[in-house]
C-alpha positions as CSV (number, residue, x, y, z in Angstrom):
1,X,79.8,94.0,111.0
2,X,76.7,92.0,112.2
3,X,74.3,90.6,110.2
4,X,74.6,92.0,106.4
5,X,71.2,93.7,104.8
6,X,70.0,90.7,102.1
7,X,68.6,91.0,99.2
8,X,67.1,87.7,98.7
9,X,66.0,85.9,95.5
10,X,63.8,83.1,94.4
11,X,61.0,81.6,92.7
12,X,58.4,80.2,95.4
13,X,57.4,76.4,94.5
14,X,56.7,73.5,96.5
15,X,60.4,72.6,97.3
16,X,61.5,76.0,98.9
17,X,57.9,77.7,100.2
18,X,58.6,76.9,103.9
19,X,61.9,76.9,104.4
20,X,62.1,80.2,102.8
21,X,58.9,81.5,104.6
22,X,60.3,80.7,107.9
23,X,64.2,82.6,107.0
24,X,62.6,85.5,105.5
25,X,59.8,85.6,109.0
26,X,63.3,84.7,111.3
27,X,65.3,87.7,109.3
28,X,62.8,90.5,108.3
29,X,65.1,92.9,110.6
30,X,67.8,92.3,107.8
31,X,65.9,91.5,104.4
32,X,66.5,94.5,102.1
33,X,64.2,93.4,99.6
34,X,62.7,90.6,98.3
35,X,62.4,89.6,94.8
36,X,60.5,87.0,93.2
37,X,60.5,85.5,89.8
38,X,57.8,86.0,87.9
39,X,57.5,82.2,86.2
40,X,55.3,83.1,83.4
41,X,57.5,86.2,82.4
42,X,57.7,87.0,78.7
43,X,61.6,87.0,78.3
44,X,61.1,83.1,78.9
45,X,58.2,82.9,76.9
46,X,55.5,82.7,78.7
47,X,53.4,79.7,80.7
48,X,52.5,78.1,77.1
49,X,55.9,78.2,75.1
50,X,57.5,76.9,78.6
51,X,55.2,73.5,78.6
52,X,55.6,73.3,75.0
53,X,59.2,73.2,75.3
54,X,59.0,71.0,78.3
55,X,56.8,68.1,76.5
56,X,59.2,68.4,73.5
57,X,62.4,67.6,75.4
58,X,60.6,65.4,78.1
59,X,57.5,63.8,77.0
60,X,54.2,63.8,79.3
61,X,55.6,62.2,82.0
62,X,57.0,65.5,82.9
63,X,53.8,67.3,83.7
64,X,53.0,66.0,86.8
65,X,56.3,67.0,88.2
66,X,55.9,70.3,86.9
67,X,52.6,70.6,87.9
68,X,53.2,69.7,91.7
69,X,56.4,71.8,92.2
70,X,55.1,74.7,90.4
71,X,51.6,74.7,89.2
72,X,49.6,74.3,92.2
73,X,51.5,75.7,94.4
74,X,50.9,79.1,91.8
75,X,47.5,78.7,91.7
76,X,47.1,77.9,95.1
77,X,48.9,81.0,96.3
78,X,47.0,83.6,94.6
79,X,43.9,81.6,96.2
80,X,45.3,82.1,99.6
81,X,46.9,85.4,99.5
82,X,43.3,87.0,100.7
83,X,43.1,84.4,103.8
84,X,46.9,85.3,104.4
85,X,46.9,88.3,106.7
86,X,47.3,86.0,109.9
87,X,48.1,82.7,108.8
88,X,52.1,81.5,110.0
89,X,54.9,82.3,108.1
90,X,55.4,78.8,106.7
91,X,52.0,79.0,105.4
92,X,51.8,82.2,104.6
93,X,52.6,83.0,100.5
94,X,55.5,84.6,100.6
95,X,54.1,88.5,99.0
96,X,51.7,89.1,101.3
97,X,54.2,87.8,103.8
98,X,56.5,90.5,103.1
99,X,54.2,93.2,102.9
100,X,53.3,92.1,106.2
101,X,56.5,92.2,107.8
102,X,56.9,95.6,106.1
103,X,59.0,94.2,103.2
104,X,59.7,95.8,100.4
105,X,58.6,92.7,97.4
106,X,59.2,92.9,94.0
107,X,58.0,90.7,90.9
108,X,61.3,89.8,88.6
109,X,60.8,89.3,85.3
110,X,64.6,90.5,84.6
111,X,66.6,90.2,87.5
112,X,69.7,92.5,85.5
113,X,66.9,94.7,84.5
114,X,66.6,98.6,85.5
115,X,63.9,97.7,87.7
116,X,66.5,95.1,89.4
117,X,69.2,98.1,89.2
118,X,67.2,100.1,90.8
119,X,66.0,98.5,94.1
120,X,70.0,97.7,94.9
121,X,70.0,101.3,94.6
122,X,67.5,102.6,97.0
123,X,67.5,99.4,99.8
124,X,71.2,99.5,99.5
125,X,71.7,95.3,100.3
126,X,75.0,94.1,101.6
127,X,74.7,90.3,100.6
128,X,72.8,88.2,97.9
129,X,70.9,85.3,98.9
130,X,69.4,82.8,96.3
131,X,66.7,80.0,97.6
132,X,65.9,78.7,94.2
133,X,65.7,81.2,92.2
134,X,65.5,80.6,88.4
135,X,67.3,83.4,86.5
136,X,71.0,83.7,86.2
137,X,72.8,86.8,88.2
138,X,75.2,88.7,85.7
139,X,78.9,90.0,87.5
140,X,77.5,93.6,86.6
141,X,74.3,92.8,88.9
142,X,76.5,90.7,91.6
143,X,78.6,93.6,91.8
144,X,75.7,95.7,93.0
145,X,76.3,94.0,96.4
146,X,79.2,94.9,98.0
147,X,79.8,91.3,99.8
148,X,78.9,89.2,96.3
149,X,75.6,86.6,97.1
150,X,75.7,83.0,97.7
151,X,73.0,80.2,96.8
152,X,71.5,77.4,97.9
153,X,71.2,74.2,96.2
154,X,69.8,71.0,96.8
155,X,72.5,68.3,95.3
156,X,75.8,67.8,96.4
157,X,78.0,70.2,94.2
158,X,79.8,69.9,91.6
159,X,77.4,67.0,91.3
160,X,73.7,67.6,89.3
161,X,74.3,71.3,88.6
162,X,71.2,72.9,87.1
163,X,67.1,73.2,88.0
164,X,66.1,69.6,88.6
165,X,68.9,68.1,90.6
166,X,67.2,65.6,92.8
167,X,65.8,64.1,89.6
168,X,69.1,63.5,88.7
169,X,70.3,62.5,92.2
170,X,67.3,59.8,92.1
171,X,68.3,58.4,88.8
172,X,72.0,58.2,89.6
173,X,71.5,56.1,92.6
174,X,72.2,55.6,96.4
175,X,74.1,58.2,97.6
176,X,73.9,61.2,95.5
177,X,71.8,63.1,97.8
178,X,72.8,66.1,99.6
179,X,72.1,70.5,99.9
180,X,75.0,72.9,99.4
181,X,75.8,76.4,99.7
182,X,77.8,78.3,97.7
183,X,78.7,81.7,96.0
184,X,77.3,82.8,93.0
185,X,79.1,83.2,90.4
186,X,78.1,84.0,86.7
187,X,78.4,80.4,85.5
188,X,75.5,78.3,87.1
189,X,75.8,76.3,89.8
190,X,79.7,77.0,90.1
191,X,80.7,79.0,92.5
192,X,83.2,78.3,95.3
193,X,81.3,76.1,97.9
194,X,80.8,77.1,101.5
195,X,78.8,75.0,103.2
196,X,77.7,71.2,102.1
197,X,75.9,68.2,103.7
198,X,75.4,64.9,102.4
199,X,72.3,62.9,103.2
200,X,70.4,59.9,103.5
201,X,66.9,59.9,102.1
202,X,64.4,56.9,103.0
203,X,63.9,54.4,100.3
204,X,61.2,55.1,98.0
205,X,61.6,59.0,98.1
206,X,60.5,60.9,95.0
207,X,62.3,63.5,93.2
208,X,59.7,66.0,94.6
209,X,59.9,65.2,98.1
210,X,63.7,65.0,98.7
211,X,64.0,68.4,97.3
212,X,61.6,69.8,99.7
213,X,63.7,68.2,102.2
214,X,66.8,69.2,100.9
215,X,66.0,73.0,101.3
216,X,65.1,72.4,105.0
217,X,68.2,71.0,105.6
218,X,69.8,73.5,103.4
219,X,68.3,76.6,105.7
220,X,70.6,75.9,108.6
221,X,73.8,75.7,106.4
222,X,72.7,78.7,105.2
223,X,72.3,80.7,108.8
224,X,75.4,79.3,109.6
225,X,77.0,80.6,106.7
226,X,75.4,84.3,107.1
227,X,76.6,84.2,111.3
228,X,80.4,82.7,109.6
229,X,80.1,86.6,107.6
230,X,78.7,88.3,110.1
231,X,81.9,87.4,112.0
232,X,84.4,87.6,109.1
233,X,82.9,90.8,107.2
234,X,83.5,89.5,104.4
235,X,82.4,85.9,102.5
236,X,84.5,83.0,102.5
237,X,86.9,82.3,100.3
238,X,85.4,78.7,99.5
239,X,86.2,75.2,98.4
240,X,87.4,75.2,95.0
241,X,85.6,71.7,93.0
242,X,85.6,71.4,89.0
243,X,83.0,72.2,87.4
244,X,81.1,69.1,86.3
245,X,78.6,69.1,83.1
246,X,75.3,71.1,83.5
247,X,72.5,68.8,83.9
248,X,69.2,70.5,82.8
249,X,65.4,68.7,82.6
250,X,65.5,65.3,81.6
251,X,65.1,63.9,78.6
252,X,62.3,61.5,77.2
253,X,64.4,58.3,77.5
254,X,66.1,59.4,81.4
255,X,62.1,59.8,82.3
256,X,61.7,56.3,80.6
257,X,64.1,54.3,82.6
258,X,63.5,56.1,85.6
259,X,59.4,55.0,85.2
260,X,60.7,51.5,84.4
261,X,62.8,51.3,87.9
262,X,60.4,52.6,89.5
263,X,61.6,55.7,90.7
264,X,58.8,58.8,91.3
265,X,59.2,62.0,90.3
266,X,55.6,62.4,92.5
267,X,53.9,60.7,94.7
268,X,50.4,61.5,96.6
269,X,52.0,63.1,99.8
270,X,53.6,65.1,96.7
271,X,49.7,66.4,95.6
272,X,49.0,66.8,99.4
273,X,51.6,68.9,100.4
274,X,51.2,70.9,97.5
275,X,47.3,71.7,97.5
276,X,48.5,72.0,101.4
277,X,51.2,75.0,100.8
278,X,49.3,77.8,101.6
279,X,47.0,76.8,103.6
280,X,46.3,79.2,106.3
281,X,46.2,76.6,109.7
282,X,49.4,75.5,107.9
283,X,48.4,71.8,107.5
């Protein structure tokens, strides 16, 4: 069948901006429409209840981490959208990306809204592809696609399901590391996996940085997964693992012994790289 049409989801942050940049620049022959999460959207209740909610369950020491992986990177996008038009992919945010590459781009605030219902309507997409994306796929809206959609995740699955798995992978020690692909399926994070790699991070990493790297080296998996259906017509069965516990944003005392063994959720190559996102020499 060749490459499927995509319809491909995600939030853009600090740990997915380039990888994803550089598929949706590589594949803008077979994108059907991209949506992105709108972060702030009122269903989640807004940028104010969000950080409320955050400090409650996590404590300050959480801010920075939010900050760098979503903050900036926001703020600095909308900066650098009007010095965009012929800036690189990987430095390019990703709207004005699309619109160049004559992209259809939508903001999601519901993604099994009408609106959502609608655009698999008109672009017709074959396949779902999720690059950390934050909202969860119903079966009514991943039956809008004929061939289903698959994710990418930065952990080794079933291990550190949920938003902030390299935090996790960091506290839990040596080891833990690794990216995976897999299909969606309505529960989170638990879908039959087709692609994984385990791997070794340098000492000192923070929780920031390995899942920036993560997605790079989850990009690959990910072509070769999309050439694997192109082949096939269809998706791959998959691996079956157990599902393992969900493990959401820490809590005050995880954030507390991870300070005290001196593991980073940020670091200053953190700050630069994310003040650095959009810039348009692509620093």
């Amino acid at each position: 069948m060749g490459l499927p049409r995509l319809a491909v989801f995600a939030l853009e942050a600090l740990p997915n901006a380039r990888a994803l940049r550089r598929f949706v620049a590589d594949h803008a022959d077979h994108i059907a429409f991209v949506g992105l999460s709108h972060a702030e959207r009122p269903s989640a209740g807004g940028l104010v209840a969000q950080v409320r909610r955050h400090l409650v369950r996590s404590g300050p020491r959480v801010l920075p981490y939010l900050a760098v992986n979503f903050g900036l990177p926001d703020l600095v996008n909308g900066a650098a959208s009007r010095l965009a038009r012929h800036g690189p992919p990987e430095a390019t945010p990703l709207a004005p990306l699309c619109r160049r590459l004559g992209i259809s781009v939508m903001r999601v605030d519901d993604v099994n809204g009408p609106e959502i219902a609608a655009a698999f309507a008109t672009h017709a997409p074959d396949l779902i592809v999720s690059f950390h994306f934050d909202q969860i796929f119903s079966p009514v809206t991943l039956g809008r696609a004929p061939l289903g959609g698959v994710n990418v995740h930065p952990s080794l699955l079933p291990l550190h399901r949920g938003p902030t798995p390299t935090l996790h992978a960091l506290a839990d020690g040596e080891g833990a590391f690794g990216v995976t692909v897999h299909r969606l399926a309505a529960e989170i994070d638990a879908g039959t996996i087709l692609a994984q790699e385990a791997v070794t991070l340098p000492p000192g990493t923070s929780a920031t940085r390995a899942a920036r790297w993560l997605h790079e080296r989850g990009r690959p998996l990910l072509e070769g997964v999309l050439a694997d259906i192109a082949v096939r017509g269809a998706v791959p069965e998959g691996r079956r693992v157990p599902v393992l516990p969900y493990r959401g944003f820490p809590d005050r005392q995880q954030l507390a012994r991870m300070h005290r063994a001196g593991l980073r959720l940020v670091d200053g190559g953190d700050w630069r790289d994310a003040f650095r996102l959009a810039s348009p020499s692509g620093a």
